[in-house]
C-alpha positions in Angstrom: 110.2 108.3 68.0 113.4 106.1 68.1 112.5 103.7 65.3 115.2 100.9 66.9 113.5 101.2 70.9 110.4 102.8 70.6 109.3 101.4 73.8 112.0 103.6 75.6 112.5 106.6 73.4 108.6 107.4 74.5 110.5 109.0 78.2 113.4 109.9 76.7 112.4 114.0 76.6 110.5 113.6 79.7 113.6 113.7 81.6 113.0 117.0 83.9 110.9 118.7 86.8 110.7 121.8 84.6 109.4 119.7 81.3 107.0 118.1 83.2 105.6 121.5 84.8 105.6 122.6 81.2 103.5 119.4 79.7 101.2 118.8 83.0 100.0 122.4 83.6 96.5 122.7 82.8 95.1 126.1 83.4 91.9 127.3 84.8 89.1 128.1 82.6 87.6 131.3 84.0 83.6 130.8 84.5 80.8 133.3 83.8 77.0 133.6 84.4 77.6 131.9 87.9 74.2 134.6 89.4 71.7 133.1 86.9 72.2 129.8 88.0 70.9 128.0 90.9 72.8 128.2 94.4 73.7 124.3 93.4 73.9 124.9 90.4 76.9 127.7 90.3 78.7 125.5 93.4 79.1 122.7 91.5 80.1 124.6 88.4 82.7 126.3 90.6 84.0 122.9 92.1 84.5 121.0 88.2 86.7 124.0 87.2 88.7 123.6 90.4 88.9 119.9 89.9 90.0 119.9 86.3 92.8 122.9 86.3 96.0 121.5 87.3 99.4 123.2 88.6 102.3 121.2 88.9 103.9 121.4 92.4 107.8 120.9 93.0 106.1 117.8 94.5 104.1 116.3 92.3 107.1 116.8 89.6 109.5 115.1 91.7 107.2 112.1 92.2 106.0 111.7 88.3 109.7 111.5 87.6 110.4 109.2 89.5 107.8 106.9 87.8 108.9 108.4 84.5 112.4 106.8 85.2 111.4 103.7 86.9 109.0 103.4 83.3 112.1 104.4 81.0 114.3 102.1 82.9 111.9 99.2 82.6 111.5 99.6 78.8 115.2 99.6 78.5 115.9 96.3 80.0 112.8 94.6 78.9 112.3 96.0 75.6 116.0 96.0 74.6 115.0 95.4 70.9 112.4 94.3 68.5 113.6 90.3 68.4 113.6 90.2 71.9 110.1 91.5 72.8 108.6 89.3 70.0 110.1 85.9 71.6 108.7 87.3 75.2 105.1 88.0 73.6 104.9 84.6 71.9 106.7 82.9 75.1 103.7 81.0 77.3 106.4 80.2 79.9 107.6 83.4 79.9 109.2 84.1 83.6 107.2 87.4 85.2 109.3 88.7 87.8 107.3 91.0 90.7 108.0 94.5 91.6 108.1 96.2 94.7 105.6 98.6 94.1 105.5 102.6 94.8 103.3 103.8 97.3 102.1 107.2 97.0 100.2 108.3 100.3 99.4 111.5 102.4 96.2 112.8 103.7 92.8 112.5 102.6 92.3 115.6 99.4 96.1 116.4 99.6 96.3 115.9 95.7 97.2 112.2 94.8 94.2 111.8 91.9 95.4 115.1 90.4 98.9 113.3 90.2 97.3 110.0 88.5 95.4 112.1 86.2 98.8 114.5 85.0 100.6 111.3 84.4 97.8 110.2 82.3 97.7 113.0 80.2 101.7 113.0 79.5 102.1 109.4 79.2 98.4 107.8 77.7 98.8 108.5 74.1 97.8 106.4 71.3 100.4 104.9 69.9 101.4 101.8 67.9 104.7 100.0 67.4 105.2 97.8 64.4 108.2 95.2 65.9 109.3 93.7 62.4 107.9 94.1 58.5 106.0 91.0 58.9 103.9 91.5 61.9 101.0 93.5 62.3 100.8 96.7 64.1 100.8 96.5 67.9 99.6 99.3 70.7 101.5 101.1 72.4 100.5 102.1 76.1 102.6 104.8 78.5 100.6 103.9 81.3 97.2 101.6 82.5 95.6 102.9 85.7 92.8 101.6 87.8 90.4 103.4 89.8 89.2 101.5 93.0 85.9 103.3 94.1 84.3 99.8 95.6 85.0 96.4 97.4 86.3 94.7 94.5 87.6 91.4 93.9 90.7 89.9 92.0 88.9 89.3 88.8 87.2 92.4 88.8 90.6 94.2 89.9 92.3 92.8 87.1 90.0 93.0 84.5 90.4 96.8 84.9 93.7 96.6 83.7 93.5 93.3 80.9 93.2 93.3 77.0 89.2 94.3 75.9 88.2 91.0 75.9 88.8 90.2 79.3 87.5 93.8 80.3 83.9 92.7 78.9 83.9 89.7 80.7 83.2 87.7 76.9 86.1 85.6 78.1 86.0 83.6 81.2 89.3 83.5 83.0 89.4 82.8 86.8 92.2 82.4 89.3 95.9 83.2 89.1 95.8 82.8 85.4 93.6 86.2 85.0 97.2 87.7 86.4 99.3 86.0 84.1 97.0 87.4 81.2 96.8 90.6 82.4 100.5 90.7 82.7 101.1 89.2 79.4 98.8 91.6 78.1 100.3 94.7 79.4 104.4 93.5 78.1 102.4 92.5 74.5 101.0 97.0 75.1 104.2 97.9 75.9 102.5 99.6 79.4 105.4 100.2 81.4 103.9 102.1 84.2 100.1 100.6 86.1 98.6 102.9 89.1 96.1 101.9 91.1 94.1 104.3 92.9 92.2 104.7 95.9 92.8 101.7 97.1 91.7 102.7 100.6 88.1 101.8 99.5 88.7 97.9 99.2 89.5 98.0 103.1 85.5 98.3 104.5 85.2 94.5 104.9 85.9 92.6 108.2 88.9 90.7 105.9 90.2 94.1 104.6 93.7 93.3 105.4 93.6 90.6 103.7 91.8 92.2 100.7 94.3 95.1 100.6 97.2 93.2 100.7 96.4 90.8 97.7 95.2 93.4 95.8 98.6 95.1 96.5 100.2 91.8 95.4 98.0 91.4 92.3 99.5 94.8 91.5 103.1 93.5 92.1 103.2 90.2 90.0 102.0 92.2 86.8 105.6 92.6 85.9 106.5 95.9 85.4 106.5 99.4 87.5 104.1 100.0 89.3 101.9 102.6 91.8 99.7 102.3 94.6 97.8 105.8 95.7 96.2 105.3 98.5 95.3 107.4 101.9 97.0 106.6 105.5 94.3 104.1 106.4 95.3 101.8 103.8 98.9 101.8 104.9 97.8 101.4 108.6 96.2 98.0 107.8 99.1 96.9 105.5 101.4 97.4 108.6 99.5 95.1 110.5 100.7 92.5 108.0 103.1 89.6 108.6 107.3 90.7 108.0 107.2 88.8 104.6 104.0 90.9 102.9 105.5 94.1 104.9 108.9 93.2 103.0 107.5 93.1 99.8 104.7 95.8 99.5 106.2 98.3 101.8 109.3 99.1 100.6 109.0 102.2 98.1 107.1 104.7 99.9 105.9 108.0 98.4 105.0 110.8 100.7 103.0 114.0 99.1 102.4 116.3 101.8 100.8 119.9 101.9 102.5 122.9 100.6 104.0 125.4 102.5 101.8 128.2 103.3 104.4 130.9 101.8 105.7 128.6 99.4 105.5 129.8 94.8 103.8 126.1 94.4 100.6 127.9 97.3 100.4 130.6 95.9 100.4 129.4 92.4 97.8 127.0 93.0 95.9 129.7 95.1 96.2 132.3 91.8 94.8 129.5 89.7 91.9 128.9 91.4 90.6 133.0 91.7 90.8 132.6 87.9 88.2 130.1 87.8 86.2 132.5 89.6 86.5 136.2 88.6 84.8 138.7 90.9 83.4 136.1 92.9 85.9 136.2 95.8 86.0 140.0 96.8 89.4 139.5 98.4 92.6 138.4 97.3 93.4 134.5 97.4 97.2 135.5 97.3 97.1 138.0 100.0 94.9 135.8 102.2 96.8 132.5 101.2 98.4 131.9 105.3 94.5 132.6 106.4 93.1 129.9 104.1 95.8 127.2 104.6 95.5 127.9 108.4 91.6 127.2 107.6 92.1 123.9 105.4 96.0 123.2 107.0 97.1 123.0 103.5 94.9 120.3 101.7 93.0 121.6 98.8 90.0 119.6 99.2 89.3 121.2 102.3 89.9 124.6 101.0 87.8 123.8 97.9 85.3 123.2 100.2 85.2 126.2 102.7 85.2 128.1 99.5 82.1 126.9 98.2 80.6 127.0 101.8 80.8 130.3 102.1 79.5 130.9 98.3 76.6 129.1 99.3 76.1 131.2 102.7 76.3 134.6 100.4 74.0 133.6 97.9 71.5 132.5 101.0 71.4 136.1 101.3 71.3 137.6 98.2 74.8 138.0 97.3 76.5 137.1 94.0 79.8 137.8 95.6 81.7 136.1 98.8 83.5 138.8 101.1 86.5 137.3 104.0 83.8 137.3 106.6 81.9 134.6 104.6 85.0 132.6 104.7 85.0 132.9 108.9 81.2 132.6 109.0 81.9 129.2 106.7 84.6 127.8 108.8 82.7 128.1 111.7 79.1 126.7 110.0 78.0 123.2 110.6 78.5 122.1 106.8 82.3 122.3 108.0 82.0 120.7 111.4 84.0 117.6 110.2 87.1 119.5 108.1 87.3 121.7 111.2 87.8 118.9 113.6 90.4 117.3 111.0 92.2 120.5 110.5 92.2 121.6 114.7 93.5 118.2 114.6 96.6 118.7 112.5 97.5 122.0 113.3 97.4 120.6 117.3 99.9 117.9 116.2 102.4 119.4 114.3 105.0 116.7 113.7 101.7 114.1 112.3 102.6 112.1 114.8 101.2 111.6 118.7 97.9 111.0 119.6 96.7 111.9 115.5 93.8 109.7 114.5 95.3 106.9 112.2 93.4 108.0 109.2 95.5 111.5 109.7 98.9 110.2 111.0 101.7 109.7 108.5 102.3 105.6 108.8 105.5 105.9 107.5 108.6 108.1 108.3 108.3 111.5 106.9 111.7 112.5 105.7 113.6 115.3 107.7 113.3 117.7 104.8 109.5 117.1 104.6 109.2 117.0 108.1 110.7 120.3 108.6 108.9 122.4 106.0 105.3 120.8 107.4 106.5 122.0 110.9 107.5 125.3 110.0 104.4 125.9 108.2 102.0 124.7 111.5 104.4 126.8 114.0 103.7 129.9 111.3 100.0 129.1 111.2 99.3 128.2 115.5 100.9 131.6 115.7 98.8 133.2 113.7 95.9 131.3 114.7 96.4 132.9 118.5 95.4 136.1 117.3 92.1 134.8 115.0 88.9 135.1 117.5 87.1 133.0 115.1 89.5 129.9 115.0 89.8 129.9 118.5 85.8 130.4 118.9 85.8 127.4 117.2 87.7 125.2 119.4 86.5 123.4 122.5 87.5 124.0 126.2 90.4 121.1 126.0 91.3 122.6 122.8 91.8 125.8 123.7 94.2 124.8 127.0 96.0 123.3 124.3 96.5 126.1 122.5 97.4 128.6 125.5 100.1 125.7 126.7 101.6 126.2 123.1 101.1 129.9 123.2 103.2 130.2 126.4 106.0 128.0 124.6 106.2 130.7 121.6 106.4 133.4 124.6 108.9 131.1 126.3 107.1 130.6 129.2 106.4 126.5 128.4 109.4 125.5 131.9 107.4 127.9 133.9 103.9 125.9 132.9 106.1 122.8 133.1 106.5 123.2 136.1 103.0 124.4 137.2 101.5 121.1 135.7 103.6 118.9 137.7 101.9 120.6 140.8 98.7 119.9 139.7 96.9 116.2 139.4 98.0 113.9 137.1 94.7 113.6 135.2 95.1 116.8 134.0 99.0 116.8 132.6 97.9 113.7 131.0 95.4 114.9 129.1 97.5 118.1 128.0 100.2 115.5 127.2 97.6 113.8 124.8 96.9 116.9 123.2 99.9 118.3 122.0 101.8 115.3 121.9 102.7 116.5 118.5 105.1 119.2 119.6 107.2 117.6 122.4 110.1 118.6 119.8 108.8 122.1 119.8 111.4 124.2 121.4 114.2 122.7 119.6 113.0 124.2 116.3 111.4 127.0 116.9 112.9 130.5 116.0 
């Protein structure tokens, strides 16, 4: 470490999307024994190993460096040398300016935790910085996160993220000055990068816009670079803010979206999880990898739990092993009633927009790359989905109009049943309209 800036030297190598693949991989570790346990036993011994291997997506890189530069870029102005962080630390009037924070959202299980959780193992290392010969050693923190799993309040939000004293609640600090601490505490670490995650659970209160949005501020006036993950819902609420707090909370948005069903970071993620699992799945996860992001559209949470569904459903019945018609047999079964409404949902509205329900529509605009990837990737999938008795099974009567009216556009019939709507009563175009609101651009990008 750079002995004259060691606050910004700590970034200095992490500087691209390949080194960060290379540091944040974390491979499966394959599991054995999985028949002699318990049916609940095995599943949740399948679901840790899927939660704790990790494989670095093009998008997930791109988004931990650009909090690895907005970290290295902080340290370098605020830390430009020993003298001056010492006169900041001992400063009691020292001026903390807010930042705009980041905010990292997408669906519900797309992968944001898995994100916080890479960043902490490249950037939380212990480390110690020693700013002169006569002062004692001092820590050195890459990064302080919180985890919001409750209604929390500002103390308690704080605390989460202030020096061990204040954590244990042994010193009794109250209003805005439990922000200045925590903020003077985090400059005197060095921490030049706070996350904040799942934020979405402080908003169950009848004053959860105002709860979200000062916890968002909290966040902000702690000085430094910071992150907010958090799902659509959260965002929803925030937008329902006055111009100012939508001005200041709002303007650094991060969207992490599913991965293209034929794209290396599926597939690699899909080959990582059958090694967790050898000669369980009796069919290829690679091979079957447009089926299964057709069944979860894309978001691994969803797909980690159809898997272990249809485990379940094959040990019921006296197998150690799961075959593809477990999978179809799972996707259909009651336990996935509520992922299969989600994912009809998505796959109906294509562009995340329409008639989606907010906790599924994109708040923010998606960029025109993005956009166009996720598109392709449903038009690929409703395709294929024509020809699959058991997703269609699935749907409901309106459902499956829907899908016939977007059928006929691939065959490039949709002006002939244009036109044949606009004969009938205007109940029903309306609720077609409603339906697959999401593909009014359709024809202008299919094939």
């Amino acid at each position: 470490m750079n002995a004259q800036n060691p606050w910004a030297s700590r970034y200095e190598q992490i500087n691209s999307i390949n080194i960060i693949r290379t540091l944040t991989f974390q491979p499966a570790v394959p599991l054995s024994g999985l028949e002699d346990d318990s049916i609940e036993g095995a599943s949740i011994r399948i679901g840790d190993a899927w939660r704790k291997f990790f494989v670095p997506t093009t998008q997930a890189c791109e988004i931990m460096l650009t909090f690895i530069q907005a970290a290295k870029s902080h340290a370098e102005r605020y830390y430009p040398d020993a003298k001056t962080f010492l006169a900041n630390v001992y400063d009691p009037n020292r001026n903390i300016e807010p930042f705009a924070p980041f905010f990292l959202t997408g669906p519900a299980g797309v992968g944001k935790s898995k994100i916080r959780n890479a960043l902490e193992k490249l950037l939380d290392k212990e480390e110690f910085v020693v700013p002169n010969p006569y002062h004692g050693k001092l820590p050195l923190i890459g990064i302080r996160s919180v985890v919001v799993r409750e209604k929390v309040g500002k103390n308690d939000f704080l605390r989460a993220l202030a020096k061990p004293e204040l954590m244990d609640e042994s010193i009794r600090v109250t209003g805005n000055r439990i922000i200045r601490e925590s903020a003077r505490w985090l400059y005197q670490s060095g921490c030049c990068l706070v996350i904040a995650d799942e934020l979405q659970f402080i908003t169950q209160s009848a004053t959860a816009n105002t709860q979200a949005t000062n916890s968002v501020k909290y966040i902000s006036h702690l000085g430094m670079p910071s992150a907010i993950f958090a799902n659509y819902s959260l965002v929803h609420r925030l937008m329902k803010r006055p111009q100012e707090d939508r001005q200041r909370l709002l303007t650094r948005p991060l969207i992490l979206l599913p991965d293209a069903p034929d794209s290396p970071d599926w597939i690699a993620v899909l080959t990582e999880m059958q090694k967790a699992v050898p000669h369980i799945y009796e069919f290829s996860f690679e091979v079957k990898a447009f089926e299964l992001w057709g069944y979860c559209a894309g978001i691994m949470r969803v797909l980690t739990n159809l898997l272990l569904i249809a485990y379940r459903l094959a040990r019921k019945i006296g197998r150690s092993f799961v075959m593809w018609a477990d999978i179809e047999s799972a996707y259909l079964s009651n336990d996935f009633f509520t992922d299969r409404q989600d994912v009809s949902q998505l796959i109906l509205h294509g562009d995340l927009g329409g008639n989606l329900r907010g906790d599924l529509r994109c708040p923010f605009e998606i960029p025109e790359s993005q956009l166009f990837v996720y598109r392709e990737s449903i038009k690929k999938i409703r395709q294929e989905a024509f020809s699959n008795k058991a997703a269609i099974s699935a749907l409901n009567a309106v459902e499956k109009r829907a899908l016939s009216t977007i059928q006929d556009d691939l065959n490039g019939k949709a002006e002939i049943v244009a036109t044949q709507k606009n004969k009938r009563n205007k109940a029903g175009r309306n609720n077609f309209e409603d339906l697959i609101r999401g593909t009014d651009d359709f024809k202008t990008w299919k094939n």
